[in-house]
ZAZATOR-270172 format. One line per field, with one value per residue (C-alpha): residue number from 1; residue in three letters; x, y, z. Coordinates in pm, whole numbers, plus 50000, padded with zeros to 5 digits. Layout:
% residues N
num [NUM,...]
residu [ALA,...]
x [X,...]
y [Y,...]
z [Z,...]
This chain:
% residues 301
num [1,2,3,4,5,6,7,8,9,10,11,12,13,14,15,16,17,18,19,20,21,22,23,24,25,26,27,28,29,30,31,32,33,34,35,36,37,38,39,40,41,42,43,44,45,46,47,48,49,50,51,52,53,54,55,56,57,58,59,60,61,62,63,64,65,66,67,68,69,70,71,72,73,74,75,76,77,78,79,80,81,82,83,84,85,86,87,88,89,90,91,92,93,94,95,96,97,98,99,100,101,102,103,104,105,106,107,108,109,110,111,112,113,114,115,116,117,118,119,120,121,122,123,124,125,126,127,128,129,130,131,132,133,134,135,136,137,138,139,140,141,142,143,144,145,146,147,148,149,150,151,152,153,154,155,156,157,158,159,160,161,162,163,164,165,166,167,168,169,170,171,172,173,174,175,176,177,178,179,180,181,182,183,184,185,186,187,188,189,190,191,192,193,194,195,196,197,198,199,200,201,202,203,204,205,206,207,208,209,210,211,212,213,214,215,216,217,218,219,220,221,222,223,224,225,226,227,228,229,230,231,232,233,234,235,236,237,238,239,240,241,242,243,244,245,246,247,248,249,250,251,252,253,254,255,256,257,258,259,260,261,262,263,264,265,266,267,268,269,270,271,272,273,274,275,276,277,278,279,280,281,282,283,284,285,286,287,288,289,290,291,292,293,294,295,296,297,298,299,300,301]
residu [UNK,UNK,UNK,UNK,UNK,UNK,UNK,UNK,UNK,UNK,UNK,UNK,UNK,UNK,UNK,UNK,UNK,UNK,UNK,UNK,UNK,UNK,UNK,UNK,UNK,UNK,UNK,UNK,UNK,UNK,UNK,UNK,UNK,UNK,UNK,UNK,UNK,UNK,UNK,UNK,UNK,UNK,UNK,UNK,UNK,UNK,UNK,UNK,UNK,UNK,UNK,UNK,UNK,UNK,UNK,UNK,UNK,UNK,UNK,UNK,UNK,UNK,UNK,UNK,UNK,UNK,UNK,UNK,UNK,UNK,UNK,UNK,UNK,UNK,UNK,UNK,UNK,UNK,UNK,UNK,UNK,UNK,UNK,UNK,UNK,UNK,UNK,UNK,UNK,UNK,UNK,UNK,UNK,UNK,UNK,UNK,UNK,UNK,UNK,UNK,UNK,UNK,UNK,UNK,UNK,UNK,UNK,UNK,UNK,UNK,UNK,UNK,UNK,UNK,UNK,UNK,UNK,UNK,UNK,UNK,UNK,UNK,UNK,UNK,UNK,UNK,UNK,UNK,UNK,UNK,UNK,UNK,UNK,UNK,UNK,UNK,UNK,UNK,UNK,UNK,UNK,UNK,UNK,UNK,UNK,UNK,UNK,UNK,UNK,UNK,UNK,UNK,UNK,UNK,UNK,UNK,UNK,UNK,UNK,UNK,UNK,UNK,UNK,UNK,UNK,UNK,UNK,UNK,UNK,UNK,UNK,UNK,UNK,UNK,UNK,UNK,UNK,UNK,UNK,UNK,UNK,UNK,UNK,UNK,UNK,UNK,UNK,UNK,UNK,UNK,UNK,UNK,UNK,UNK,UNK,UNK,UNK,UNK,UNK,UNK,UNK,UNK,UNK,UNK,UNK,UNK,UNK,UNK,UNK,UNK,UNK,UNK,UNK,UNK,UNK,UNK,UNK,UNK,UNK,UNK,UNK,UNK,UNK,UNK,UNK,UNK,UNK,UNK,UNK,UNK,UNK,UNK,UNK,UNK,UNK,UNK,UNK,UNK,UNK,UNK,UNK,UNK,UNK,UNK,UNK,UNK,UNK,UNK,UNK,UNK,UNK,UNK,UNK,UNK,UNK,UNK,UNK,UNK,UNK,UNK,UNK,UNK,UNK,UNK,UNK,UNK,UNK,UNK,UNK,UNK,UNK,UNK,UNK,UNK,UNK,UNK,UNK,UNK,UNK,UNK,UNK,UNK,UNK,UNK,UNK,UNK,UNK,UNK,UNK,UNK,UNK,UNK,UNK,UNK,UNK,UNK,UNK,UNK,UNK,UNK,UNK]
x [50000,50140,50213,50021,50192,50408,50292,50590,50683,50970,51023,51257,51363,51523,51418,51051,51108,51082,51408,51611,51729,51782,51567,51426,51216,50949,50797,50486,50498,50162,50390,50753,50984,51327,51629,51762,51413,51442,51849,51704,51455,51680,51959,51646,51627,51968,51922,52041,51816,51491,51285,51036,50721,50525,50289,50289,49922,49804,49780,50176,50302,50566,50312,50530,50476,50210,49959,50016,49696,49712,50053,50057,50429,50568,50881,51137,51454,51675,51882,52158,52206,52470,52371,52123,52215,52147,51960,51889,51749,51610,51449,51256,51197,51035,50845,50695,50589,50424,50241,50130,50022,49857,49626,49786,49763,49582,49755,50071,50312,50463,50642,50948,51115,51453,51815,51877,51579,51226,51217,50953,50867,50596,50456,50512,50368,50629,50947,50972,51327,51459,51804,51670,51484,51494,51284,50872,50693,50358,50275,50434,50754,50836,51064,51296,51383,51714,52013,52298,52617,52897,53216,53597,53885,54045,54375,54626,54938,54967,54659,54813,54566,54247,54390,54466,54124,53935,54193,54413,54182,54373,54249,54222,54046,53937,53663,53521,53173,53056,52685,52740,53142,53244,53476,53410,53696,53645,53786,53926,53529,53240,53392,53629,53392,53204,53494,53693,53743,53654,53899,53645,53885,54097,53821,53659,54056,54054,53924,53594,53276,53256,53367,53146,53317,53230,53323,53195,52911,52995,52886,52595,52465,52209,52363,52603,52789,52819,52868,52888,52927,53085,53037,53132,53170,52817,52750,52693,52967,52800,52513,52291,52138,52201,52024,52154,52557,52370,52341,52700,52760,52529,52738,53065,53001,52782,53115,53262,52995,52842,52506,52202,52030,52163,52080,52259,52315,52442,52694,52625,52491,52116,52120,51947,51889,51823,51662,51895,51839,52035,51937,52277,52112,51901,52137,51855,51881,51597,51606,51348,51265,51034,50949,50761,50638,50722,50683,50450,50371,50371,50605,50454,50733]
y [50000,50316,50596,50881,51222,51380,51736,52015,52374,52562,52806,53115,53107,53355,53683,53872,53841,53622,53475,53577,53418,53023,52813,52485,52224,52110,51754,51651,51245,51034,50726,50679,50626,50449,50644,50611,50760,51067,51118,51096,51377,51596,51554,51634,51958,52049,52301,52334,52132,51940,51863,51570,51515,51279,51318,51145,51003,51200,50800,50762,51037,51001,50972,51192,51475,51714,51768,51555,51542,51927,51954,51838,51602,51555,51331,51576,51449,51677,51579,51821,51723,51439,51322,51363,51588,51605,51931,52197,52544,52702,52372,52327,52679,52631,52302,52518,52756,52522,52378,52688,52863,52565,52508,52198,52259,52515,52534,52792,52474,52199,51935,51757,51385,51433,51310,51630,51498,51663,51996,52258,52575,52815,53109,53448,53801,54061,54115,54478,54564,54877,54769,54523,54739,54542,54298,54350,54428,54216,53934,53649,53510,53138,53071,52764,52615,52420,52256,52422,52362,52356,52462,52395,52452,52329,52194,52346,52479,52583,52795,52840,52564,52717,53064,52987,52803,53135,53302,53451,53587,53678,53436,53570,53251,52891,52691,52325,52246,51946,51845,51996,51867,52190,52472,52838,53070,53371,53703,54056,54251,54147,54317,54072,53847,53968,54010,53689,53527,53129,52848,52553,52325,52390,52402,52060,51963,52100,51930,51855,51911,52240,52604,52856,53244,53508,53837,54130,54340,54699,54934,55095,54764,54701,54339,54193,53933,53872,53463,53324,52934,52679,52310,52196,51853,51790,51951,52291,52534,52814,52818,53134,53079,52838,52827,52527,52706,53003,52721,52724,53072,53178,52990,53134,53534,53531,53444,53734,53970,53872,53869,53655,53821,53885,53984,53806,53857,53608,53784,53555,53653,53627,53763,53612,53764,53552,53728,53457,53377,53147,52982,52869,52711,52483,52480,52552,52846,53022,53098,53321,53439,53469,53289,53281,53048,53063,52769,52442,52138,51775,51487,51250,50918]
z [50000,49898,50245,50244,50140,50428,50455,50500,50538,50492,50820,50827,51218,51368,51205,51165,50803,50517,50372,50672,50930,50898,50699,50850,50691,50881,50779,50986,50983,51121,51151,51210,50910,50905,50943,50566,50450,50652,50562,50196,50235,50413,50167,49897,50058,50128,50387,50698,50884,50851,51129,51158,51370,51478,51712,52084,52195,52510,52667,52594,52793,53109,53405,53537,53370,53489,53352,53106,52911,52851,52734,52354,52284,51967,51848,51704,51503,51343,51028,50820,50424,50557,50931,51227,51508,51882,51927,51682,51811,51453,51357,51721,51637,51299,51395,51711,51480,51200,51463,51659,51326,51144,51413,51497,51880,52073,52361,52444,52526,52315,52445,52201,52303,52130,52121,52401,52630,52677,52531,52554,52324,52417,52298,52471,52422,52209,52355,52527,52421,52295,52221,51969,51817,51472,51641,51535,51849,51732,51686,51919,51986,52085,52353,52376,52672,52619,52762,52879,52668,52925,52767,52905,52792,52511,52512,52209,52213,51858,51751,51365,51221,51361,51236,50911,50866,51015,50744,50941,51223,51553,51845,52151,52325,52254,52461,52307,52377,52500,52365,52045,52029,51878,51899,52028,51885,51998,51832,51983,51838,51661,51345,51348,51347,51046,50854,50889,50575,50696,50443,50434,50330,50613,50880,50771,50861,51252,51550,51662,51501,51379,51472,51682,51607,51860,51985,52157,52002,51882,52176,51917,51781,52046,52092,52349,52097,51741,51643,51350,51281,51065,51019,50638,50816,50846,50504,50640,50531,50682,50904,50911,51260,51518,51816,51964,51960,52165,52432,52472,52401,52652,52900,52772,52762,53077,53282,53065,53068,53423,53342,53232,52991,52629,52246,52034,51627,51422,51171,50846,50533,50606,50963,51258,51606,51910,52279,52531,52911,53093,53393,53564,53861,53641,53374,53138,52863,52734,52336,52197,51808,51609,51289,50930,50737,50361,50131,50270,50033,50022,49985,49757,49827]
């Protein structure tokens, strides 16, 4: 018997406007599919990420979690062109939106089983900030709440490979991150950042994952950091928003900055701004955006 057509949209995350921000594909599954199926479709759409959901039956939840029967739960996976992930922040972004905006759910909290654990997303009035002012004050925003990404330090003696691959850019610290196994470089401004000329080649050839770039925010910008991040390993040369490396940043500039509360701007070609609260004592961090849909349609195999 042929499966029924898996409905999908395409999500901008990240940004108030369409074709900003970080694309996610958002595929809504009523029955599980093997893993080589769902590597196929996201290598078909050859974005950053695509997100699949299936839906949890009320009668399947954890006992444990209260109240259970309000609180709609959803299987999330996450999957780049070339391999499946453990946590993605624009693609749990995306898939809360689809399903908050198609009329999927009606209430303000969904709850996601992933690879990272139970993860929630919930809609919250506009954000009240002046210093973001880019951000649209209507509508709603949808706040993550996610994992902490401890970060340590990284053992290297000779920076040259990691300098070369950032093209030259002058180091000034280097962390590794633990869930998402990557680097954090950070740079003397978030100029720097901007500007750095990244050798894919040569980056694909240093350790670890991929490589988070940071640095300070210009004092005018409204922002605290800049960040940009690369990860041709897992077929993403440049990603234009990722929420899921704000888990670890967070960690990282609120010892330097000592505080909790941040705006963060992701320096790539598309743009993405993130509203960040970490939660040290939980070791939780809060990730809030906004989101629009622009493309939804149907997989017919």
């Amino acid at each position: 018997m042929a499966k029924k057509a898996v409905k999908y949209s395409v999500v901008d995350a990240f940004t108030e406007s369409a074709f900003r921000g970080n694309a996610a594909a958002v595929c809504l599954l009523e029955e599980e599919r093997d893993e080589r199926w769902l590597q196929a479709v996201a290598t078909e759409f050859n974005i950053s990420e695509t997100a699949f959901l299936t839906r949890i039956p009320e009668s399947h939840h954890n006992l444990n979690s209260l109240p259970a029967a309000s609180i709609p739960r959803f299987h999330l996976r996450w999957f780049t062109p070339v391999a499946e992930v453990k946590l993605c922040g624009h693609a749990t972004l995306a898939a809360a939106q689809t399903l908050f905006s198609s009329g999927m759910v009606d209430a303000p909290v969904i709850e996601f089983e992933t690879l990272s654990g139970l993860l929630t997303a919930k809609k919250i009035p506009p954000i009240n900030n002046t210093s973001a002012s880019n951000l649209q004050k209507d509508g709603f925003y949808i706040e993550l709440d996610f994992p902490v990404d401890p970060v340590s330090e990284f053992d290297c003696d000779d920076t040259s490979q990691i300098s070369g691959a950032l093209g030259g850019a002058s180091i000034i610290d280097i962390k590794k991150t633990h869930i998402g196994d990557d680097l954090i470089v950070v740079l003397e401004s978030g100029r720097a950042v901007t500007e750095l000329q990244p050798q894919f080649d040569a980056i694909v050839k240093c350790p670890r994952r991929g490589i988070i770039v940071s640095g300070v925010a210009p004092p005018d910008s409204g922002f605290d950091f800049y960040s940009r991040f690369f990860c041709p390993k897992y077929g993403i040369n440049e990603d234009p928003v990722t929420g899921s490396a704000h888990c670890a940043l967070a960690s990282y500039w609120s010892k330097k900055l000592g505080k909790c509360d941040f705006n963060a701007y992701q320096a790539s070609a598309r743009g993405g701004v993130l509203n960040i609260h970490i939660d040290e004592q939980n070791q939780r961090v809060l990730l809030r955006g906004k989101a629009v849909t622009v493309m939804e349609g149907c997989i017919l195999v």
